[in-house]
Structures are given as structure tokens and as C-alpha cells.
C-alpha positions in Angstrom: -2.6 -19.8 4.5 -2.7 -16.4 3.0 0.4 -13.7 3.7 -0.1 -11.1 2.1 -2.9 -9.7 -0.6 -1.6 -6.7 -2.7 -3.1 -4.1 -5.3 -0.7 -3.6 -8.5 0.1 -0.1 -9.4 -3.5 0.3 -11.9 -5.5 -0.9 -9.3 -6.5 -3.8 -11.9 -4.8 -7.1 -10.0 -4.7 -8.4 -6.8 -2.2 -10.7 -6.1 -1.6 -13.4 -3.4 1.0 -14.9 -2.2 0.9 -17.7 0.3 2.3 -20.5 2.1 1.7 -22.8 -0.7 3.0 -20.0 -3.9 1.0 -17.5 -5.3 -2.4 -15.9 -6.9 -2.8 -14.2 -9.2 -6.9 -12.3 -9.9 -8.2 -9.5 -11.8 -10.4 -6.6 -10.8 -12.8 -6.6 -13.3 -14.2 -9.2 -14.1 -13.1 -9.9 -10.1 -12.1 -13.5 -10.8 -9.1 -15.8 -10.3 -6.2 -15.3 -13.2 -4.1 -18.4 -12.5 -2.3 -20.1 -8.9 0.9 -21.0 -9.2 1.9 -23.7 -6.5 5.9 -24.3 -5.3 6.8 -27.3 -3.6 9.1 -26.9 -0.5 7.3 -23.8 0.3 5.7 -20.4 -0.2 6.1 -16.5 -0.5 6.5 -14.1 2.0 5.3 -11.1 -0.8 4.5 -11.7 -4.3 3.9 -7.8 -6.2 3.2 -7.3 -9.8 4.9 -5.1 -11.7 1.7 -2.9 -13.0 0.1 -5.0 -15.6 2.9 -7.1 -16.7 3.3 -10.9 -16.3 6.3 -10.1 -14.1 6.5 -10.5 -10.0 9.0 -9.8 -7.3 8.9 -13.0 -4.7 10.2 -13.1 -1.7 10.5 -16.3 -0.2 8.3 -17.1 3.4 9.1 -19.6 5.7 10.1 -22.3 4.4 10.7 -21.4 1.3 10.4 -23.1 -2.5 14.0 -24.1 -3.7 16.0 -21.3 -5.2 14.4 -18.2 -2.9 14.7 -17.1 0.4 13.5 -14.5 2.7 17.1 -12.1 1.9 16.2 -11.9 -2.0 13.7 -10.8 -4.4 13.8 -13.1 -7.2 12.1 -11.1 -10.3 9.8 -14.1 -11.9 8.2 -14.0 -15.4 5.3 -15.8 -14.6 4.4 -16.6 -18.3 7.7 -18.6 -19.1 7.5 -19.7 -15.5 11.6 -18.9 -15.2 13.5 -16.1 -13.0 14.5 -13.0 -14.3 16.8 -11.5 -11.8 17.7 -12.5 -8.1 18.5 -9.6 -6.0 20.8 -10.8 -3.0 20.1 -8.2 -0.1 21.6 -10.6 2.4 18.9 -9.5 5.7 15.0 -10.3 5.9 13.4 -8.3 3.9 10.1 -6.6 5.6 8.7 -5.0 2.9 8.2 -4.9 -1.1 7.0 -2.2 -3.5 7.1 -2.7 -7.5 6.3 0.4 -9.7 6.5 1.0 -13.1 10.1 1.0 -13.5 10.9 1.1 -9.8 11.6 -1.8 -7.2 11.8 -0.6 -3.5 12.8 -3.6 -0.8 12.3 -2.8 2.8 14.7 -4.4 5.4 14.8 -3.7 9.7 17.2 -0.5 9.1 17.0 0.2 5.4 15.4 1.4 2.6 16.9 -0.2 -1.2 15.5 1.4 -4.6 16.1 -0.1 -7.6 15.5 1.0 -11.1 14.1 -1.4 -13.6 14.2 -1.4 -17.4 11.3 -1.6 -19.4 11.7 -4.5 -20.5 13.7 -6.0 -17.0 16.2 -6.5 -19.8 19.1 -4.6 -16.4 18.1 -3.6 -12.7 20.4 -1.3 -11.1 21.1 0.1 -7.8 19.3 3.5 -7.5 19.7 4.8 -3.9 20.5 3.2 -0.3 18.8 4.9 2.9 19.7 3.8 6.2 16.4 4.4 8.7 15.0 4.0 11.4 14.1 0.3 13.0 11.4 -0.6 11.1 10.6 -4.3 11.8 6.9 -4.0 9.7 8.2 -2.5 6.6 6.3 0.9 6.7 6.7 2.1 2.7 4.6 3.3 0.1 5.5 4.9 -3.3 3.8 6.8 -6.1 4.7 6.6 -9.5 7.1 7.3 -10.5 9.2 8.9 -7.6 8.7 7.2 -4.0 8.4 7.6 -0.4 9.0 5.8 2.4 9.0 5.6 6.4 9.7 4.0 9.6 9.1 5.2 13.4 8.8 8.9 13.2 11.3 8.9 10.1 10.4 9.6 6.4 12.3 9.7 3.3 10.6 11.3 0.3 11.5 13.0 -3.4 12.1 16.0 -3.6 10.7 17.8 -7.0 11.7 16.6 -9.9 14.9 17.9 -12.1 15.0 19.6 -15.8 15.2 15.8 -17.3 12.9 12.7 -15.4 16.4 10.7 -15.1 17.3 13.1 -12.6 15.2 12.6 -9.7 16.8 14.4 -6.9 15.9 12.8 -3.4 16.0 14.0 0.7 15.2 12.6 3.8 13.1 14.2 6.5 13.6 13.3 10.2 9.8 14.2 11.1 9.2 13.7 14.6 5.7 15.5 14.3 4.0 13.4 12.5 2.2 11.7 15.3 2.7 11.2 19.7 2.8 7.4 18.6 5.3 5.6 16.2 3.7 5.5 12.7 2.2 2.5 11.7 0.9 3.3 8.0 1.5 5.8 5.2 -0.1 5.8 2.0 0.2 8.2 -0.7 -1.9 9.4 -3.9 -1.5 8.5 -7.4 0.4 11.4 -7.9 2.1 11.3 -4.6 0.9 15.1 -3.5 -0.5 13.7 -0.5 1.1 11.6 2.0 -1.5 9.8 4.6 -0.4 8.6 7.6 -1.6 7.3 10.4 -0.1 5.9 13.9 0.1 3.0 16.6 -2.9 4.6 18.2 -5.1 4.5 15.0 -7.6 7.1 16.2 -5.8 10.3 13.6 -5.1 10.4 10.2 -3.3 12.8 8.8 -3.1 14.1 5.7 0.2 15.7 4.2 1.1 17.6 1.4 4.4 16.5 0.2 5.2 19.2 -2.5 6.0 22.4 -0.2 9.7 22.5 -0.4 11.6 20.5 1.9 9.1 19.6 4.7 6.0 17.8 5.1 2.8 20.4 5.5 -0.2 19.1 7.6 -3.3 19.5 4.9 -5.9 17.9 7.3 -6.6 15.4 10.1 -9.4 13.1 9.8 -10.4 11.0 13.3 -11.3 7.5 12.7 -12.6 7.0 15.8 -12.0 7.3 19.8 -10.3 4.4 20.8 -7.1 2.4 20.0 -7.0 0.6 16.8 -4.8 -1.1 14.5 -5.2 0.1 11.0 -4.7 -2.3 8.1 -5.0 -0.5 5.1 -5.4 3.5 3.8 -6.2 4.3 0.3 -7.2 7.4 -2.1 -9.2 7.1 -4.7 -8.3 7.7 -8.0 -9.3 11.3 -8.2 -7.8 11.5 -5.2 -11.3 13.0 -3.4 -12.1 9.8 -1.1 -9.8 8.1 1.3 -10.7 4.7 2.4 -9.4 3.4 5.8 -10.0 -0.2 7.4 -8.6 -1.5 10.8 -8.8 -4.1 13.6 -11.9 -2.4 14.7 -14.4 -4.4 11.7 -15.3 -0.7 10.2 -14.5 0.9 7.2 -14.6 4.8 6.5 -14.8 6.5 3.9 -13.7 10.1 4.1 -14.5 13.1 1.5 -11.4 15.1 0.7 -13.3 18.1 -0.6 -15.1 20.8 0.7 -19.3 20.2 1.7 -20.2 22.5 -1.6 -19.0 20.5 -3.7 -21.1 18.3 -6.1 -18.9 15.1 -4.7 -20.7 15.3 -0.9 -24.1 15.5 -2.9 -23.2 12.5 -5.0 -22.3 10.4 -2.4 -25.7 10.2 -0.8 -27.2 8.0 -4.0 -24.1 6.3 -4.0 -23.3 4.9 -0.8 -27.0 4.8 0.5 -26.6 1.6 0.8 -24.0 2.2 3.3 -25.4 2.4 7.2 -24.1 5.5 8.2 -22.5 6.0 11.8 -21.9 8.9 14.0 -19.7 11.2 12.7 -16.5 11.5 14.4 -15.0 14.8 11.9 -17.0 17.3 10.0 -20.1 15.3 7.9 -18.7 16.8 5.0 -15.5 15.0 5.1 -17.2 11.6 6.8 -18.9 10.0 4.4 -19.6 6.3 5.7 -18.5 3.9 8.2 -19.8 0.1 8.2 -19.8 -2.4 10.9 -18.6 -5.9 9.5 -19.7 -8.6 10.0 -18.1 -10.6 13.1 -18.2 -14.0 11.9 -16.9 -13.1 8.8 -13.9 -11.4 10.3 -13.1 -14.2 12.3 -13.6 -16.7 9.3 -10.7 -14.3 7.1 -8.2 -14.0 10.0 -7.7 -18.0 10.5 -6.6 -17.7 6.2 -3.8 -15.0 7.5 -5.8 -12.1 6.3 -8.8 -9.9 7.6 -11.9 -9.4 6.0 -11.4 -5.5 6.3 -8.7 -5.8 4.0 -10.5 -7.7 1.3 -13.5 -4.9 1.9 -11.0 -2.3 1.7 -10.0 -3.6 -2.0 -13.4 -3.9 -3.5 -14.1 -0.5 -2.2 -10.7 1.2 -4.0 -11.7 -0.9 -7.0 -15.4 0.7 -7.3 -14.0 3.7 -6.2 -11.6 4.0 -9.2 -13.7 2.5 -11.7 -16.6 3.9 -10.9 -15.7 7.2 -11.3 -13.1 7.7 -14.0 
């Protein structure tokens, strides 16, 4: 069965990881790199390190010899040996790898590592103590990070004279939504935090680079009743957010103004999208797409939704399509 399916930071692999080991495919050509099987067990996350032959595993339940569900083992998947084992001693609920950057989530705590080059040393770069966050709520941008549980959000703050001296702060941001949040995403850049609650119904859109404090940039209704969202995601222009959730629709949501020449593009390019009734402004709606049941259904028994898959090929057009 299938945990957990992941992007890597260019947007050109997916990976897998699974009950029986983990996957490996590529974007384009979208076609299966290799499968790696484990005996004794699977992986609760398995993330790339951007385009590198390098993973972070965390063991599922049960779990291959050698891992466990407390540790991130860094695996170099070409010479099929470990790297480094980082012992955090609790679950671990969530995993981010980006270029040079390793953040594991646990229940109550946020660890960020930094990460040679080469993963020739990995040391300890910051600690955070949060919020109970039992689904490992985090996203990061490259190369600072962010990160959040229930109505708490840590975040960089701007950068120093020299890139080795990231200052960082933590926000208490009780604002955010009436809900607990349930999903945050951020930009390439990370100048825009999305986020998006229990409820499902909001999403809001954040700038992150206005001093010390989150500023609400724009809030984009997904619909009218309760959903669980799986998945949020900018484009790489950063002028389309993609949302999925429980719900079996997709939206696609401009991020610029009605004049622009994006909103006139858009009607060659998704026309083969069935449009539904607009829930925000038409110029910042741009497509919604019932999916289909019985495909849904067919996904969740593998461990993973269909939205989630559609999600992916959507980002990957999106950022390919126009760079």
C-alpha cells in the first residue's frame, strides 16, 4: 500500500514510499525510475534531496531492519548504503528535504538540520518546541523554511549580510483561521505562505516578508461546505495556486489581477477543463473539475487519493508549461 507520494524540491521526481520500500519516478518523461523493495517492512516517508540520488527514510510500521519510525536514516540510493542515521528518539510526523536543509517534524517539535553539499556532515541547526501537531503540518522554501502546527507558525525572518546567517522567529498567530490549520504551503521563494484550515472552505494567502508578522494578501473560497484539503500548490511563477481535497475537485486559482494577459491565456489552456460556478471573483477562479468517483475510490484502497495524483500532474504542467 502506498504512504506517502512526495514532489522533490525541482518539481522533477515524485517519490513513493510504501509498505513494501520505495519508488522512485520522474516527471518528464512521467515514468517509473527504479523500486527499491526492503524485506521486514516499509517507509513511513521517503523525500529526495532535489535531484540527487540521496533520500531521507523513515521507517513505517513494521519497519525494514536498521530503521524505525524515531530516525531518518539518509540513504544513497545508488550504492544502496546509509549515509547518516539521525536518532530523534519520538515518531516522527513529518519530513521535509531541501537543498541543503533537512526539517523532521515530531508531536511538539520542529528539528532543522543543515546538510553539506555533498552530505559529507549534518548538523543541528535550530530546535522549536510547538504546538501539538500530531499530522506534521510543515512546509519550507528554499533555502530558509517555515513551518506550523494548530494556530502556531514559525518562519525566517529576512536574511543577514552573509546567507550563513539566517536569523529566525516564531509567530504565535492565532488569526490565521476560526479552525486549527490543517495545511500551509509556500512559494518557491517563500513570499507567500498559503494556508488553509480544518474547515477547508478558506484559503488564505500570506505574505511572509512584512517585518515580523504574517500580512493577509488574499482569501480564496474553495467552496461552501466542510472539506478536508490534501494538497495546496503554486506554480512556478508563482501566478496559479492549485488546491485538491476530500471533496473529488480540483481548483485552480489566478493569483493576478483580471487585466492581465495570464486570465486571457488561461481560456485556450484549460478549455478542456469543465468550468464550475465560481465561488471568488472569475478572475481569480480559474477551473474546478469533478473527478471521477470510481476512480477516487480505486486510489484510496492504495493509501492515496486520486486528487493527490491529479494535483501533481497539474503542478508539473503548470511549471513546465510555462517556464
Amino acid at each position: 500500500m502506498v504512504g506517502r507520494v512526495s514532489l522533490n524540491e525541482e518539481r522533477r521526481c515524485l517519490t513513493c514510499a510504501s509498505e513494501r520500500g520505495y519508488g522512485i519516478y520522474l516527471s518528464v518523461p512521467l515514468e517509473r525510475y527504479c523500486w527499491r523493495s526492503f524485506a521486514g517492512g516499509g517507509f513511513s516517508f521517503a523525500e529526495l534531496f532535489g535531484q540527487s540520488r540521496v533520500l531521507a527514510l523513515v521507517g513505517g510500521r513494521p519497519s525494514p531492519c536498521g530503521f524505525s519510525e524515531s530516525s531518518i536514516v539518509l540513504w544513497d540510493d545508488e550504492s544502496s548504503r546509509r549515509l547518516w542515521e539521525l536518532k530523534l528518539f519520538s515518531p516522527i510526523v513529518g519530513v521535509i528535504t531541501r537543498r541543503g536543509f533537512l526539517a523532521a517534524v515530531l508531536e511538539n517539535k520542529l528539528v532543522l538540520y543543515r546538510i553539506a553539499h555533498d552530505f559529507s556532515w549534518v548538523r543541528l541547526e535550530r530546535s522549536l518546541e510547538t504546538l501539538a501537531n500530531p499530522s506534521g503540518i510543515c512546509t519550507m522554501s528554499s533555502p530558509t523554511t517555515l513551518s506550523a502546527s494548530s494556530g502556531e507558525v514559525s518562519l525566517p525572518a529576512s536574511r543577514g549580510s552573509r546567507p550563513e546567517e539566517d536569523r529566525w522567529f516564531v509567530v504565535t498567530h492565532d488569526d490565521a483561521h476560526k479552525h486549527p490549520i490543517a495545511h500551509l504551503a509556500l512559494n518557491r521563494d517563500g513570499s507567500y505562505l498559503a494556508s488553509a484550515s480544518r474547515s477547508g472552505e478558506l484559503i488564505r494567502l500570506w505574505g511572509t516578508q512584512q517585518g515580523t508578522s504574517l500580512v493577509l494578501m488574499r482569501e480564496l473560497r474553495r467552496g461552501s461546505t466542510a472539506a478536508a484539503i490534501y494538497s495546496i500548490s503554486f506554480s512556478a511563477k508563482s501566478d496559479i495556486l492549485c488546491c485538491s481535497s476530500d471533496s473529488g475537485t480540483v481548483h485552480l486559482f489566478s493569483l493576478q489581477p483580471a487585466q492581465s494577459s495570464l486570465h486571457a491565456r488561461s481560456n485556450s489552456y484549460l478549455m478542456q477543463v469543465n468550468r464550475s460556478r465560481p465561488l471568488v471573483p472569475p478572475d481569480w477562479f480559474l477551473a474546478g473539475r469533478e473527478l471521477c468517483a470510481k476512480w477516487t475510490e480505486r486510489f484510496c484502497t492504495g493509501g492515496v487519493s486520486c486528487t493527490r495524483i491529479f494535483t501533481c500532474l497539474l503542478t508539473f504542467l503548470l511549471h513546465f508549461r510555462r517556464r
